[in-house]
C-alpha positions in Angstrom: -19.9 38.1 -21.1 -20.5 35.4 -23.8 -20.5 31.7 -21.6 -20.3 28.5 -24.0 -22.7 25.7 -24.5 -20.5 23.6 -23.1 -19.3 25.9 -20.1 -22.8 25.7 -19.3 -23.4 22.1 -19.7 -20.3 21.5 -17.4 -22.2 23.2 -14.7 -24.8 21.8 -14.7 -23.7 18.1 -14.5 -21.4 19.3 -12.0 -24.8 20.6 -10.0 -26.8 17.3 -10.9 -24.2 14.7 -10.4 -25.3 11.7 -7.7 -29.3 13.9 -8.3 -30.0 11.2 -11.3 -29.4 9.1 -14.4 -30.1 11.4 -17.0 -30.1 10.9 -21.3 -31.2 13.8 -23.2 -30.3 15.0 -26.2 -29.3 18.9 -27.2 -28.3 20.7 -30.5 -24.7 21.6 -31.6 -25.1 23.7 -34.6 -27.2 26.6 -34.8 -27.4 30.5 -35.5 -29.6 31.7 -33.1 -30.5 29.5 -29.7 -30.3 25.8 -28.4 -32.4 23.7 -27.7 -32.7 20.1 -26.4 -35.2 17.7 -25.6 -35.5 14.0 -24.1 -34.7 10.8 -25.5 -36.2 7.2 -24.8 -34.7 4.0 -24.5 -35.8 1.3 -27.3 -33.6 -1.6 -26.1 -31.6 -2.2 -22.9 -30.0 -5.4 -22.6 -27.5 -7.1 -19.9 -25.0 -10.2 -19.9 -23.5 -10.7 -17.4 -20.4 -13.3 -16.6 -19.6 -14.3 -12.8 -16.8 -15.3 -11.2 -15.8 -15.7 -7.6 -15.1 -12.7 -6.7 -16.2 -10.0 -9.9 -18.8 -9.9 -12.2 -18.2 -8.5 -15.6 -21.4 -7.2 -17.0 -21.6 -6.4 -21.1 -24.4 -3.2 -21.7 -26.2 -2.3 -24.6 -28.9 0.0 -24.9 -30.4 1.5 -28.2 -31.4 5.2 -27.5 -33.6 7.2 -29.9 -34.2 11.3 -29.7 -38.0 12.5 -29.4 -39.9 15.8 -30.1 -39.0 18.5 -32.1 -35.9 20.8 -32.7 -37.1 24.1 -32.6 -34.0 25.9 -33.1 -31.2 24.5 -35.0 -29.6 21.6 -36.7 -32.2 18.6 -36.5 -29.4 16.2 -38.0 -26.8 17.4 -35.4 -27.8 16.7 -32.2 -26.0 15.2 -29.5 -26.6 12.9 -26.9 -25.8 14.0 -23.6 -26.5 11.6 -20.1 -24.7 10.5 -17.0 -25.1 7.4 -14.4 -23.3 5.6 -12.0 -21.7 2.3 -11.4 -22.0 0.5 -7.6 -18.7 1.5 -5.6 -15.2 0.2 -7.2 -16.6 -1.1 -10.4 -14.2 -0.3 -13.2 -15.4 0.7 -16.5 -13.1 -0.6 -19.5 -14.3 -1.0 -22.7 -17.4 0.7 -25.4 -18.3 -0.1 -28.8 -20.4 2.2 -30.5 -22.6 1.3 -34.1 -22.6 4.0 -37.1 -24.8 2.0 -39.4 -23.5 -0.7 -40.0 -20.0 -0.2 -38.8 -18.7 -0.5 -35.2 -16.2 1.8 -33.4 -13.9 0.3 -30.7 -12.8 3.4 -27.8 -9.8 3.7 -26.7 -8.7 5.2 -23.2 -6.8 7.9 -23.6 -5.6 10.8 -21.2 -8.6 13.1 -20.1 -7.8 16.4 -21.2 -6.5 14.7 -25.1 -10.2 13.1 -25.0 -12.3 16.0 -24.5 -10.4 17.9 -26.9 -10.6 15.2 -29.9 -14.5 15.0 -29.2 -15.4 18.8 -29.4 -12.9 19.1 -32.4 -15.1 16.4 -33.9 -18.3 18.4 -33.2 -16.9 21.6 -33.4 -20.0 23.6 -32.6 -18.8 26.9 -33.9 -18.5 25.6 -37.2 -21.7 26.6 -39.4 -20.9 23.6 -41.2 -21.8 19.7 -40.5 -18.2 17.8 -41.1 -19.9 13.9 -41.2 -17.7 12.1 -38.6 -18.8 9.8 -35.5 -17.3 9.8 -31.8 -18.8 8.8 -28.5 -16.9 9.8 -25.0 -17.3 8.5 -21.6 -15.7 10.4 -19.0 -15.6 10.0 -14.9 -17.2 12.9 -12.7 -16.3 11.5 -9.0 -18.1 9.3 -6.7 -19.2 6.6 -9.2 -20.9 8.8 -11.7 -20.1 9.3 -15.0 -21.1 11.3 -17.9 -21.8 9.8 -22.0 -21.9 12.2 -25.2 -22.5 10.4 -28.4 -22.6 12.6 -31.7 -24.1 12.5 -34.2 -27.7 11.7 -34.6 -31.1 13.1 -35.8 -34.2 14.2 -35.0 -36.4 10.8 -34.6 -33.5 8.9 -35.0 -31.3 6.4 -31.8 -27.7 5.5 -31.5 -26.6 1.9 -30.3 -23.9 1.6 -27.5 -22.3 -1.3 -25.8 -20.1 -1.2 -23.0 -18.0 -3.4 -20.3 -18.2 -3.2 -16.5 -16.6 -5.2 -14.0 -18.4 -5.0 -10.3 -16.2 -6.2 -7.6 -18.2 -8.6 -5.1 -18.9 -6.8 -1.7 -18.9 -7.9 2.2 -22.4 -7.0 3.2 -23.7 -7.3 6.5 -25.3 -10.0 5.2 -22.6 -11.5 3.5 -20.8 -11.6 0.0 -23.1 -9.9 -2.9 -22.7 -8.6 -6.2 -24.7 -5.3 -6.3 -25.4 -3.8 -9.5 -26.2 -0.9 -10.9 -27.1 -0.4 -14.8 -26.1 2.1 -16.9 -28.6 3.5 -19.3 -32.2 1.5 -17.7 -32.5 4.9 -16.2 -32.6 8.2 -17.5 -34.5 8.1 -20.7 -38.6 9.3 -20.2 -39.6 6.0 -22.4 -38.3 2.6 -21.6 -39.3 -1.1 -22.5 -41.6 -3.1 -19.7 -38.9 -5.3 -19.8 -35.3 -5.5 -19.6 -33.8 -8.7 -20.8 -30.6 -10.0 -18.4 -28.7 -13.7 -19.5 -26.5 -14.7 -16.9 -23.2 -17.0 -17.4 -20.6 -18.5 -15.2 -17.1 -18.5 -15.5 -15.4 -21.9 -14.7 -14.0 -20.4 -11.5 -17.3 -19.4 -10.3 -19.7 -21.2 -7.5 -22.3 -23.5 -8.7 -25.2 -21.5 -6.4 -26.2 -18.2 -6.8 -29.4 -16.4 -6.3 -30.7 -13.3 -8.3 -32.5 -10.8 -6.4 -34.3 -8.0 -8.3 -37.3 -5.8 -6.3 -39.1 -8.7 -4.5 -38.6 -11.2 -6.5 -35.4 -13.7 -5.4 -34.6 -17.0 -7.6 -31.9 -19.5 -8.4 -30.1 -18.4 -11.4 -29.9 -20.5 -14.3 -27.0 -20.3 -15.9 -27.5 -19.6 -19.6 -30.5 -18.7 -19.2 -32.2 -15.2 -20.2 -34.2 -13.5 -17.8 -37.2 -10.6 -18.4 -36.8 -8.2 -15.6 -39.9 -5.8 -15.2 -38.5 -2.5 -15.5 -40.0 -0.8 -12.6 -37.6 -3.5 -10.5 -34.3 -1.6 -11.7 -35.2 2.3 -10.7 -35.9 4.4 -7.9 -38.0 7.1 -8.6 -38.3 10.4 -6.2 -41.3 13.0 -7.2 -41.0 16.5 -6.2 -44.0 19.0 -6.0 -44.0 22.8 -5.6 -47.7 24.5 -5.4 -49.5 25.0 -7.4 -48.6 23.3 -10.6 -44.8 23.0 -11.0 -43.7 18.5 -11.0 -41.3 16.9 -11.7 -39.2 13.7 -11.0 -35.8 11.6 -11.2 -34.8 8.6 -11.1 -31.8 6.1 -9.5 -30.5 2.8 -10.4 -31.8 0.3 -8.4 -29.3 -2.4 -7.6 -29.3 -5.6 -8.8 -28.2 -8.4 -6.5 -26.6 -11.6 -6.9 -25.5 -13.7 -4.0 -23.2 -17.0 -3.8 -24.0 -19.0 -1.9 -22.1 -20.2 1.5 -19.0 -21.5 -0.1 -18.1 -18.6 -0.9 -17.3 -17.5 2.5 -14.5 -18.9 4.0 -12.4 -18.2 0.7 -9.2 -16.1 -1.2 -7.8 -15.8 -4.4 -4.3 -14.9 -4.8 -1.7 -13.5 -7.9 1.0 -11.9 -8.2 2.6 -9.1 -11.3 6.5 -9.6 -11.1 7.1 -7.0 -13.2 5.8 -3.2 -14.5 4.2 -0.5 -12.9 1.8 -2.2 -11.0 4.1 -5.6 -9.8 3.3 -6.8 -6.2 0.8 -9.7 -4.2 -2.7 -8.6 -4.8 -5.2 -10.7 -2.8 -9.3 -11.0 -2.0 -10.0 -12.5 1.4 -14.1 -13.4 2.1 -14.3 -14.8 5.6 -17.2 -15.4 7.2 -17.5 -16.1 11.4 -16.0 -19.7 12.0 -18.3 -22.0 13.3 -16.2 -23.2 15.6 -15.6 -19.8 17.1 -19.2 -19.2 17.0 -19.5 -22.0 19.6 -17.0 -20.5 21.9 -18.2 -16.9 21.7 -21.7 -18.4 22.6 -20.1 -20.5 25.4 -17.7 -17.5 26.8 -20.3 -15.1 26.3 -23.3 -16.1 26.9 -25.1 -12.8 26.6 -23.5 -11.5 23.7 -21.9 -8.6 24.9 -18.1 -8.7 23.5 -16.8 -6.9 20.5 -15.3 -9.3 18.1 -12.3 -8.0 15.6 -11.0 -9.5 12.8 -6.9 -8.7 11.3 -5.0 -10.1 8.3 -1.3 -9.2 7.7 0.8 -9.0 4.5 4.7 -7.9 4.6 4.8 -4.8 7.9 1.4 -3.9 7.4 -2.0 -5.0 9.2 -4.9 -4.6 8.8 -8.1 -4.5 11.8 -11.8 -4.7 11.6 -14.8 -5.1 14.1 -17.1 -7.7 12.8 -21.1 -8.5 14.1 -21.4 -12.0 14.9 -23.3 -13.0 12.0 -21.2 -10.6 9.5 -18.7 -11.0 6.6 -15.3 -10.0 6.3 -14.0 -8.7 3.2 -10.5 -7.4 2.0 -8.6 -6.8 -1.2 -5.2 -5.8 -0.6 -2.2 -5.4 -2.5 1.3 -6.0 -0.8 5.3 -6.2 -1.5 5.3 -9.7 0.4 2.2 -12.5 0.3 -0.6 -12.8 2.5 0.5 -15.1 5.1 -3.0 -17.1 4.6 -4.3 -16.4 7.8 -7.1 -14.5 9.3 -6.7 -13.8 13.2 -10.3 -13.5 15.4 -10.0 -11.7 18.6 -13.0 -11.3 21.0 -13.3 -8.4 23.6 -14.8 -8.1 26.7 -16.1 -4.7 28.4 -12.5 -3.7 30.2 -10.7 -3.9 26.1 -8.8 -7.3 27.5 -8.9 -11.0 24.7 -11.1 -13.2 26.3 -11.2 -15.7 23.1 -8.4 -15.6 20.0 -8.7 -17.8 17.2 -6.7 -18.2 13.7 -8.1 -19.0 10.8 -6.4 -20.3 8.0 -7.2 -20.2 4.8 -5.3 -21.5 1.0 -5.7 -18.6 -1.6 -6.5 -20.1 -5.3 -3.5 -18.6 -7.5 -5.0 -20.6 -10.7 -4.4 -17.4 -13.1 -7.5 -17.6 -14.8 -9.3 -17.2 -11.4 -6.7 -14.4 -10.2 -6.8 -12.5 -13.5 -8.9 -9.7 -12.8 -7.4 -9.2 -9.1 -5.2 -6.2 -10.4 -8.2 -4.4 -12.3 -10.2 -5.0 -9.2 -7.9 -3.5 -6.9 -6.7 -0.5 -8.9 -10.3 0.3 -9.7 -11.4 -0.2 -5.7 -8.5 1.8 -4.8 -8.3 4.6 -7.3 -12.3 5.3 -7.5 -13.5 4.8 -4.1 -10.3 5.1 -2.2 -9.8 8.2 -3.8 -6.7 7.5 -4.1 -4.9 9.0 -7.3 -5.2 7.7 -10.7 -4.5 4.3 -12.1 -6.8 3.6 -14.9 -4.3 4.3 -17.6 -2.4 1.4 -15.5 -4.8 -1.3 -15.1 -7.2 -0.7 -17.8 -10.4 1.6 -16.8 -12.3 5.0 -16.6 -11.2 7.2 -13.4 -10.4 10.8 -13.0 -7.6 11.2 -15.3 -8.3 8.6 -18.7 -12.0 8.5 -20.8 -13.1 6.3 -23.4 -13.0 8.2 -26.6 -14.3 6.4 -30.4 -13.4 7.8 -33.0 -14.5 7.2 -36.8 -11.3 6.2 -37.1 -11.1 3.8 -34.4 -13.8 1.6 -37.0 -13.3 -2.4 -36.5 -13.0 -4.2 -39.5 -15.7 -6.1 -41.4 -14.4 -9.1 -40.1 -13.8 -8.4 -35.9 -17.0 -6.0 -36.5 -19.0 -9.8 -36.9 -17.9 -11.1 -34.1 -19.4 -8.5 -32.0 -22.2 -7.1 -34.0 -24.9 -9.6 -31.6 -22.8 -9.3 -28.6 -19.6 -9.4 -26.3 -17.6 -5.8 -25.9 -13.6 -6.8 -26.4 -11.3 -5.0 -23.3 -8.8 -3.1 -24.4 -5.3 -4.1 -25.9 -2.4 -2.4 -24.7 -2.0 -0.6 -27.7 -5.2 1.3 -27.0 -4.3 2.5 -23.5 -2.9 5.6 -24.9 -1.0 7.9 -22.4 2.5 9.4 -22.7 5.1 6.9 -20.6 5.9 10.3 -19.0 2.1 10.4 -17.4 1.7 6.7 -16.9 0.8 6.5 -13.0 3.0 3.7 -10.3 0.9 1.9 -8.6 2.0 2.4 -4.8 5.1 0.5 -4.0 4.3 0.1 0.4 1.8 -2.5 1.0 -1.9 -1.1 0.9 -4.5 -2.8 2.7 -8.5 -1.4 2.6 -12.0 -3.2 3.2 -15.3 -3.3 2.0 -16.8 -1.2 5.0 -20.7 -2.4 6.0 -23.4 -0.2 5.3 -23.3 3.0 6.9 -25.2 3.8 10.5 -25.2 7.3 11.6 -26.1 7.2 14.7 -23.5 7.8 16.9 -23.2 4.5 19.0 -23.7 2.5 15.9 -21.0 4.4 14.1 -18.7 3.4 17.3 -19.7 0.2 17.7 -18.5 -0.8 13.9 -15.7 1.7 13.5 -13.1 0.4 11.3 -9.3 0.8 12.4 -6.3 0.0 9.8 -2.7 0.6 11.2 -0.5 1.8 9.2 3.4 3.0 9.8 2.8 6.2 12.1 -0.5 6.9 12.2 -3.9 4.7 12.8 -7.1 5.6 10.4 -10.3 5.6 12.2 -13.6 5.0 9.5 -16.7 6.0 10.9 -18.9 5.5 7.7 -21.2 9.0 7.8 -20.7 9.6 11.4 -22.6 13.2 12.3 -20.4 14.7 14.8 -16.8 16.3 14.1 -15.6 15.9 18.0 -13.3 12.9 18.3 -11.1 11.6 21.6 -8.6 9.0 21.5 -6.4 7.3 23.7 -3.8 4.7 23.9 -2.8 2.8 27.1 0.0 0.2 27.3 -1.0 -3.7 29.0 -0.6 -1.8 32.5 -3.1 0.9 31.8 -0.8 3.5 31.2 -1.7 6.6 28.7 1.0 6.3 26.0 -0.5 9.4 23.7 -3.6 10.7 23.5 -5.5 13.0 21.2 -8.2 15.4 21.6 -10.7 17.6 18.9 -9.2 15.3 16.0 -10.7 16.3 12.7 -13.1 14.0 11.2 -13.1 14.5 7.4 -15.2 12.0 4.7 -15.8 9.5 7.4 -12.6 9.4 9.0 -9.7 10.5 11.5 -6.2 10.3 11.5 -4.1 9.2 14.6 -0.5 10.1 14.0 2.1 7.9 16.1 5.0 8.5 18.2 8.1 7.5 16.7 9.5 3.9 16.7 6.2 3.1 18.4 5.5 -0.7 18.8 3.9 -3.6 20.0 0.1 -4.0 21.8 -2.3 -1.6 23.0 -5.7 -0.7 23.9 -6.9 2.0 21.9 -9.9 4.1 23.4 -12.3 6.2 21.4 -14.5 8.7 22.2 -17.5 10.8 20.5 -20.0 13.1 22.7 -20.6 10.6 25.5 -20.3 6.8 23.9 -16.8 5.1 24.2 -15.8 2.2 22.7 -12.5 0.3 23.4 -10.0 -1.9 20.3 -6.9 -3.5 20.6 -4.4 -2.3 18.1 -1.2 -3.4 17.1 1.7 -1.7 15.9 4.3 -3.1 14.1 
């Protein structure tokens, strides 16, 4: 049975996905076998702009084929590689160079994409047609796959694209983490990599770049030379007696406000189209005026402290350490009501302390702007939540950015951008039938940045997540090893309202499905092997 080239190569990015950051390059025309070989990186550069709470970051990277073809078309070949953003950053724009001329993608639908790029190459043909595309398509979980076509033997290929990272809640507080595209992959690479850093006029005058070991005050404007063995993981593998070999992961990059910009939210609002609704960021970090009341009430330490912001019916519940930092982007039919409600525990589940916090969203639209894209992306990608790229503007499982020779900017835009900047996408290049364009979800959603992940099972108990929504209560455990979940409810008298036994736990988390017309307070109990831990939950 005859199996395609590209069959194959389907496979095996399917096998190697989240493995490593890989650029290679392979041949498309030949009569007799294929062959590939590996490419190296002659220039990587990064600019980045931040705001308050995303980052957009504008990568270029120059990458040249090496070796020999020893079967086929040395003119031909085709670039082939894959690597992967940090969580809920949305992909949006590419511009790629054919000489001297400069291509602009467009997103179009998946499927339409793939189809225009191989009738470009069109292996089978025995002929070479001379015409230029370059696609970028989404595999899952962050990771995506680049093919740019054509280029020869000895020869590199210039691409540019746009990335916006959302800022995170860490443990340690709010942080930009990320991850390049093409610094990893290639066997050749610069010592350097160079990285300018600008600030929008909403951003915070403080930040602090953190790359390896190395932390410093960024400079805004400035350019900074990051050694390139600061922006990779490597993992070696050895099987006796002689076979070796190695990959390689992104290492994040990390740039941290500082303190102002806890304590903070940005608000905006889309009154009409697909996506129209209240989208808001909330970054809060412990009050210090609730800090000196936990320490006064509990002196040892030993309460669980829970954090819950509501917009329209919906609400939304967190446990929080004491020195952590809360983080939401939500989207709702009604706004935020500005306030963020603390609740400390004691051992029996009972409020010892309560405390609001209030806090005045900036709606100043060039702040809010990219609050939309932020949340679709967030949402859609790590949510795994249906597609919306088509609707706010980015890669995801359904839309890829496809250039086309066509698609050639003219002399005159191709200047503007021929040093640096990658333009986002007009309208008129989102291209997607109106019968296939995706509605954003019309009920109020409501999900967090969850803290880094602790398997133990105590750990995963002690910061489970729980978000209430109409009917049912979702349970996040992070990577939480065991699959044997109990749960309870009891009313302010003690009494078992429903409880729930074996539940399922699937990517992380459990599903609690309500009685109906259930409402008001409770004390919900959960149990895995022999640790228990208690949260209050409302239900609205």
């Amino acid at each position: 049975m005859f199996v395609s080239l590209r069959a194959c190569l389907l496979g095996l990015f399917a096998a190697a996905t989240l493995l490593a950051q890989t650029t290679t390059w392979q041949t498309t025309h030949t009569t007799n076998w294929h062959s590939n070989g590996q490419c190296g990186l002659e220039s990587n550069a990064l600019r980045m702009t931040v705001g308050p709470y995303s980052l957009d970051v504008e990568e270029e990277a120059t990458i040249v084929t090496q070796g020999t073809v020893s079967s086929g078309d040395s003119k031909t070949l085709e670039i082939v590689g894959q690597f992967q953003l940090s969580p809920g950053s949305a992909l949006r724009s590419m511009l790629l160079w054919n000489g001297t001329k400069i291509l602009k993608a467009k997103l179009k639908d998946k499927t339409a994409a793939d189809s225009a790029y191989e009738g470009v190459v069109d292996r089978d043909a025995p002929v070479f047609v001379s015409r230029d595309p370059a696609l970028i398509e989404y595999l899952g979980d962050g990771t995506y796959r680049f093919q740019i076509y054509p280029v020869a033997i000895g020869a590199s290929r210039k691409i540019r694209i746009l990335y916006t990272v959302p800022l995170q809640a860490l443990s340690s507080g709010p942080a930009f983490e990320v991850r390049t595209a093409f610094t990893v992959g290639c066997v050749s690479t610069p010592s350097q990599v160079g990285v300018e850093l600008r600030k929008s006029a909403s951003a915070f005058d403080r930040y602090v770049l953190q790359h390896g070991d190395t932390k410093r005050t960024v400079q805004f404007g400035a350019t900074y030379q990051l050694p390139y063995a600061d922006l990779y993981t490597a993992r070696y593998y050895v099987s006796y007696p002689e076979y070796r070999w190695h990959d390689a992961s992104a290492k994040p990059l990390r740039i941290t406000p500082d303190t102002a910009s806890w304590n903070c939210a940005y608000a905006t609002e889309l009154a009409s189209g697909n996506g129209r609704g209240n989208y808001t960021a909330i970054f809060s970090h412990v009050p210090d005026s609730l800090r000196a009341t936990l320490d006064e009430v509990f002196p040892s330490g030993n309460y669980t402290l829970e954090t819950r912001v509501t917009a329209g019916e919906k609400t939304y519940i967190a446990d929080m350490p004491y020195d952590g930092c809360f983080g939401v982007y939500l989207k709702s039919s009604a706004p935020w009501d500005g306030r963020v409600y603390w609740t400390a525990y004691d051992d029996e589940g009972f409020a010892a302390v309560e405390y609001t916090q209030t806090l005045a969203p900036a709606i100043d639209p060039v702040v809010t702007a990219t609050l939309p894209l932020v949340w679709g992306a967030k949402y859609s990608l790590v949510e795994n939540s249906g597609s919306l790229g088509a609707l706010y503007g980015f890669i995801d499982s359904k839309m890829s950015l496809l250039a086309l020779e066509s698609d050639t900017l003219r002399a005159a835009v191709a200047a503007e951008y021929a040093d640096n900047g990658v333009p986002p996408l007009l309208a008129g290049e989102i291209i997607l039938a109106p019968s296939k364009m995706p509605t954003a979800p019309k009920e109020n959603v409501i999900f967090e940045f969850k803290l880094p992940v602790l398997v133990a099972i105590k750990e995963a108990l002690k910061r489970m997540l729980v978000t209430v929504l109409p009917g049912r209560v979702i349970l996040a455990f992070g990577e939480l090893a065991s699959s044997t979940v109990r749960a309870a409810l009891f009313d302010v008298s003690g009494r078992t309202v429903v409880s729930w036994s074996d539940l399922h736990v699937q990517t992380g988390t459990a599903q609690l499905v309500l009685p109906r017309a259930l409402k008001g307070t409770f004390v919900l109990r959960v149990t895995v092997g022999s640790e228990t831990v208690q949260r209050r939950v409302v239900v609205r």
